[in-house]
C-alpha positions in Angstrom: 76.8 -40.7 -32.2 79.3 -42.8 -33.8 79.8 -43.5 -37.7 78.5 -46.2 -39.0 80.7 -49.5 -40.2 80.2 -49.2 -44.0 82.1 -52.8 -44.1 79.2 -54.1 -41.4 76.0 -52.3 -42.7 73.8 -55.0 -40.7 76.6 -55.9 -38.0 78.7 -58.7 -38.2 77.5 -62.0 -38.3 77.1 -63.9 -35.0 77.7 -67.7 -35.1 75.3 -70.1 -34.0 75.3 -74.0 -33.5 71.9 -74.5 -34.0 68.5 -72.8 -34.8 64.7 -73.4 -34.0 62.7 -74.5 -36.4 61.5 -71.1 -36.8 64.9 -69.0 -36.8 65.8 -72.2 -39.6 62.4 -71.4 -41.5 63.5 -67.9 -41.4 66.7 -68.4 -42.8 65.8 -70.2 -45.5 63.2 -66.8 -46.6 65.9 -64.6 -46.6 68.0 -67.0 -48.6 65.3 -67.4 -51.0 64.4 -63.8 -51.6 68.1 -62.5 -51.7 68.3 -62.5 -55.4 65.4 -60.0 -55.8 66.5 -58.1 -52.8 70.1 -57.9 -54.7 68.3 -57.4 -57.9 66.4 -54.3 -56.5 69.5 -53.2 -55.3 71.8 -52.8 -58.2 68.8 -51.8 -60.2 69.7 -48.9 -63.3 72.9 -48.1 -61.8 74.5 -47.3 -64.6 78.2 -48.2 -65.1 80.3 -45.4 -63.3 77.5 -46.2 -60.8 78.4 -49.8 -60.5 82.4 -49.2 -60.7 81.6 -47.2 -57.6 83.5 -48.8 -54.7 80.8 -49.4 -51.8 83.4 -48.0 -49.3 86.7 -46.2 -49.5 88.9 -49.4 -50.1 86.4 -52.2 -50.7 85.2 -53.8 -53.5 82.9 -52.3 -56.5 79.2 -52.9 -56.8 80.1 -54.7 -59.6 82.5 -56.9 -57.7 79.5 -57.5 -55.0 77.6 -58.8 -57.7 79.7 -60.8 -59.0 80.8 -62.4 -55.8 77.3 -63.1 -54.1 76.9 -66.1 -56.3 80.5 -67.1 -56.4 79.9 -67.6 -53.0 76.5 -68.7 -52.5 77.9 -71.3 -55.0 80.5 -72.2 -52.5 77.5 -72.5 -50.1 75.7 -74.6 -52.1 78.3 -77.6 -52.8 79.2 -76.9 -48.9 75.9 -78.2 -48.6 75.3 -81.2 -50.5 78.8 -81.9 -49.3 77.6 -82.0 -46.1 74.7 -84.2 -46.8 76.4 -86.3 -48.6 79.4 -87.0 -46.5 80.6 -87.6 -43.3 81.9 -84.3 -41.6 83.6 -84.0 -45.3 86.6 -80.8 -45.2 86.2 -78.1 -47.6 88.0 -75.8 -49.3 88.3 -72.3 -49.0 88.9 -70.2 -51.7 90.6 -66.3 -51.6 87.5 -64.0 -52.3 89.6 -60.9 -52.5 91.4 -62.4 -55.4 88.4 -63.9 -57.2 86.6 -60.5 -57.4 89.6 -59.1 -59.4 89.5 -61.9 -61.5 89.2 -61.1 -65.7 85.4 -61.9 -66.0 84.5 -59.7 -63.1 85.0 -56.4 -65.2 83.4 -57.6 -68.2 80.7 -60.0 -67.7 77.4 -57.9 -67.5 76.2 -58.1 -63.9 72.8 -58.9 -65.5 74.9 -62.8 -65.7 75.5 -63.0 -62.1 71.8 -61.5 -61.3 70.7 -64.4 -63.3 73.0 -67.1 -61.8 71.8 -65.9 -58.9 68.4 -66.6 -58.9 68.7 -69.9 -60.6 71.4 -71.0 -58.0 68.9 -70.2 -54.8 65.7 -71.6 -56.7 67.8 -75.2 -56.7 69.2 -74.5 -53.1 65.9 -73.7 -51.8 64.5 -76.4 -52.7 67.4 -78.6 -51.5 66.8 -76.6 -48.0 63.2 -76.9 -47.8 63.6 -80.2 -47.9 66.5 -80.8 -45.4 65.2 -82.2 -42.1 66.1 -81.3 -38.7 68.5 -84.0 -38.2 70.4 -82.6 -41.5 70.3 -79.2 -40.3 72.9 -80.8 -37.5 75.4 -82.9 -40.0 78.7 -80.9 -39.9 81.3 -79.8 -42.2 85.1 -79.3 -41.7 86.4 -75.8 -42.2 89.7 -74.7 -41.9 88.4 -71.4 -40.3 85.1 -72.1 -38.7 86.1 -75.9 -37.1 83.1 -77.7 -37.3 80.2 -76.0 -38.4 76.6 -77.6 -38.3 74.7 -77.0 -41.6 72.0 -74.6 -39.5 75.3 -72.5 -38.5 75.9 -72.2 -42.5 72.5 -71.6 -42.9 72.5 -68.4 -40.7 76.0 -67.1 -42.2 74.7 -67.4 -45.6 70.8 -65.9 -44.8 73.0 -63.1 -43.5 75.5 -62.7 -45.8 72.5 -62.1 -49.1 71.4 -59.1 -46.2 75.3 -58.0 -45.8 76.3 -57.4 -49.3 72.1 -56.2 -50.4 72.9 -53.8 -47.2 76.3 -52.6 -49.0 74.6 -51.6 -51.8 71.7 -49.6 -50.6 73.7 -48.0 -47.9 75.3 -46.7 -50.9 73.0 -45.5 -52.9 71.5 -43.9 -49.9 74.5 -42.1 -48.9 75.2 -41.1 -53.1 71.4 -40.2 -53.7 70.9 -42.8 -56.2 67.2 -43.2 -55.1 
């Protein structure tokens, strides 16, 4: 039996240009309970706990909850972007160098809990009320072409289960309960 990929606790995301109304439905439940799936994650970890690194070279728990919603923010104006323009290009942004960024040791992760769940109530409800047809409007992105907005939908439904997945895994392997 092989080890497993501590950098792809669920596997690695699979693209998809389009989803059933049922996958989509689906997608838009796990977006809207990551935050208290990440939430029960990092629950009283303490702060050697959280400076743990989820792997040998990768990023701290802290750093993971920091980025989710630096990214899901990202998502979010990718979103209305696409809804709101015609195949509009967006920006990328270097993750690696925005988890080492000042705030990122210092803030309380209790901040980015909280931005969180705000952040996903609004895009929720922005999703929910998406139809079909919006689902297909694309986005420019200078690493994934053309993405539909149901191909973002499933990256970012599986990204709240990646980084929730690194931190379990973790506390699994550590005994954290």
């Amino acid at each position: 039996m092989s080890e497993p990929d501590l950098r792809y606790p669920i596997g690695k995301f699979t693209p998809v240009p389009s989803l059933s109304a049922a996958d989509r439905a689906a997608c838009i439940e796990q977006i809207a309970a990551a935050p208290a799936n990440f939430r029960r994650a990092v629950a009283n970890l303490s702060d050697t706990q959280l400076d743990t690194p989820y792997r040998p070279g990768g990023w701290t728990v802290r750093q993971v909850a920091h980025h989710v919603p630096d990214s899901h923010m990202n998502a979010y104006i990718r979103f209305k972007l696409g809804l709101t323009e015609d195949v509009p290009a967006i920006k990328t942004y270097e993750e690696k160098d925005w988890a080492k960024t000042p705030e990122v040791a210092t803030t309380p992760v209790e901040t980015s809990l909280t931005l969180l769940e705000a952040l996903h109530g609004r895009w929720v409800a922005l999703l929910r009320a998406m139809t079909p047809r919006d689902f297909g409007r694309t986005i420019k992105h200078p690493e994934l072409s053309t993405p539909s907005l149901d191909s973002m939908l499933a990256l970012y439904a599986w990204h709240g289960r990646h980084h929730t997945a690194h931190v379990t895994a973790l506390r699994q392997r550590m005994g954290w309960g």
